[in-house]
C-alpha positions in Angstrom: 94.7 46.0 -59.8 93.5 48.8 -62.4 94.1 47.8 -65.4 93.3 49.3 -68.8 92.0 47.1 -71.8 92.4 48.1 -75.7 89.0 48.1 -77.2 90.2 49.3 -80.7 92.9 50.8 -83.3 91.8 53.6 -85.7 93.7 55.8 -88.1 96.8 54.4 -85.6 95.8 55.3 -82.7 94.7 52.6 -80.1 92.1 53.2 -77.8 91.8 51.8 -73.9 89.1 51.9 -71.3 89.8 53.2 -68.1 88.9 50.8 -65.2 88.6 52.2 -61.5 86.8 49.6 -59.7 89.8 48.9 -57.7 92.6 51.0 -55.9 96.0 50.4 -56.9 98.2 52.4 -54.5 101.8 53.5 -55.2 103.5 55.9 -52.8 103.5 59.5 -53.3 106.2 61.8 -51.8 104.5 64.7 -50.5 107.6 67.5 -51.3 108.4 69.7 -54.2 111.2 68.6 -56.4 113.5 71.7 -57.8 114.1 71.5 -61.5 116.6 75.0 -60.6 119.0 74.6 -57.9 119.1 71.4 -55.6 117.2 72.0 -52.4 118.0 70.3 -49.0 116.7 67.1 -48.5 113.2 68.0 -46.7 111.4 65.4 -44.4 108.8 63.6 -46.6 106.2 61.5 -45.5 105.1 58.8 -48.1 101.6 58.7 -49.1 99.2 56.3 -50.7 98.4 57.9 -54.1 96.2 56.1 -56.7 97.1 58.0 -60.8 93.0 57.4 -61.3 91.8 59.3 -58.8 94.3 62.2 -59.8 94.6 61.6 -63.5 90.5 60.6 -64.3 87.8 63.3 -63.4 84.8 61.4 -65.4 86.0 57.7 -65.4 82.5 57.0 -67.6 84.0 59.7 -70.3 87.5 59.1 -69.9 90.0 56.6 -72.5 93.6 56.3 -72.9 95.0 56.6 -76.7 98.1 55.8 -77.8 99.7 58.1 -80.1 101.5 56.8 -83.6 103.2 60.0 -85.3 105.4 62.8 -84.6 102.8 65.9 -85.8 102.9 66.5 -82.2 106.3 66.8 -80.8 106.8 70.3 -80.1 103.9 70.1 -77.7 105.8 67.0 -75.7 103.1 64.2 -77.0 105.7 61.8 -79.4 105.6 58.5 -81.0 104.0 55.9 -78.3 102.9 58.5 -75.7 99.5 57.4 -74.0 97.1 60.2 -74.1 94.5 60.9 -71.1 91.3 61.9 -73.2 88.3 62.7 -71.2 85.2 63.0 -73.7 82.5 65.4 -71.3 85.4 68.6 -71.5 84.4 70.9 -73.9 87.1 71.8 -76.1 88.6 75.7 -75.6 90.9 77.7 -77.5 94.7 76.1 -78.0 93.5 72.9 -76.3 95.0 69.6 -77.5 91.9 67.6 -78.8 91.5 64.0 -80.5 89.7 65.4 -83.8 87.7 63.3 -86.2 87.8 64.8 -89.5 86.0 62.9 -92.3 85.9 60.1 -90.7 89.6 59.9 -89.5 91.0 60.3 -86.2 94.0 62.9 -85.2 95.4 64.7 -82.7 95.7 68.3 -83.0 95.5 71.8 -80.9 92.1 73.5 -81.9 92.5 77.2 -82.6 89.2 79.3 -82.5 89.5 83.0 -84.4 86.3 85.3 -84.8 85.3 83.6 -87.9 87.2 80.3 -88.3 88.6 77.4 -86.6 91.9 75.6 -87.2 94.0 71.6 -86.3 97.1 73.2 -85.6 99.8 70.2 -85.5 103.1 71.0 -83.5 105.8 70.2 -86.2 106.5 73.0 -88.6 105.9 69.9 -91.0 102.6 69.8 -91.0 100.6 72.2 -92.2 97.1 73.7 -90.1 93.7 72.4 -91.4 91.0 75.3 -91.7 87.8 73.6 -90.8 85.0 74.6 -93.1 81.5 73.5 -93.7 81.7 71.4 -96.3 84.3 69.1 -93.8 82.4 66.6 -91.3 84.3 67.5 -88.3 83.5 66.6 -84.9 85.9 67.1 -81.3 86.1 63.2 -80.3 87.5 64.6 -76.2 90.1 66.5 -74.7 93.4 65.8 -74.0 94.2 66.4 -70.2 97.1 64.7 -69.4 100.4 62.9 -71.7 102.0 60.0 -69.8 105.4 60.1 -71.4 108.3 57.6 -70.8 111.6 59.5 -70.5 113.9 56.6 -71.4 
C-alpha cells in the first residue's frame, strides 16, 4: 500500500515523503463528467488507476505539504489542503510555489516583472512581498497539484 510519512512541521506546514514502491490501484472511470448540462449515461469501462503515477513526475523530488492558513483561498488551496510540491520544476511566472523567506516557509504565487519579483498571497488580506536583495529568499518547489476535500 503507498503510504506517505510526515518527516517534519515548519512555520505550520507539515511535510510528507512520497513512497511509490508499491501500486495501490483504485478504479478510474474512463468518461468525461459535465460540470454544464447532464450528459447521457455513456458506457464506461473501469480502469486500474494508481494517483502516483498520475500525480508524481519525480517521486525523488516530490513531498506532500499540508497547508495551515487561509492567504491562499482565492486560488482554491485552504486550511488543511495537502499540497503536491515537486522540488526539480523550476518556478515560472504566476506559479504557486512553497517560498522560504528568511528562513520561514510560505506558500505564495511568484510574480516575475522586468525588474522585480513578488509572493503574491490570494486573500486581499494579505499584502505582496517585493523580494529584494537584502531578503534571503530561496523557491523550496512547485506546487502542481491541491488535493482538496470537498466536505
Amino acid at each position: 500500500m503507498n503510504s506517505i510519512k510526515k518527516i517534519k512541521t515548519i512555520d505550520n506546514l507539515e511535510f510528507f515523503t512520497v513512497s511509490v514502491d508499491s501500486k495501490k490501484e483504485i478504479p478510474f472511470i474512463d468518461t468525461m463528467v459535465s460540470a454544464g448540462f447532464p450528459s447521457p449515461a455513456d458506457d464506461y469501462l473501469d480502469l486500474p488507476i494508481d494517483l502516483n503515477e498520475y500525480l508524481v513526475e519525480n517521486s525523488a523530488a516530490t513531498f506532500y505539504i499540508r497547508v495551515t492558513g487561509n492567504s491562499m483561498q482565492d486560488e482554491g488551496i485552504e486550511d488543511g489542503d495537502l499540497l503536491v510540491v515537486d522540488r526539480s520544476k523550476t518556478p515560472k511566472n504566476n506559479d504557486v510555489i512553497i517560498g522560504v523567506l528568511n528562513g520561514e516557509f510560505t506558500v505564495k504565487k511568484i510574480q516575475k516583472t522586468k525588474t522585480k519579483l513578488f509572493m503574491v498571497a490570494a486573500n486581499k488580506d494579505y499584502k505582496k512581498i517585493e523580494i529584494t536583495e537584502e531578503m534571503d529568499f530561496s523557491v523550496w518547489g512547485v506546487v502542481t497539484y491541491v488535493i482538496h476535500k470537498t466536505r
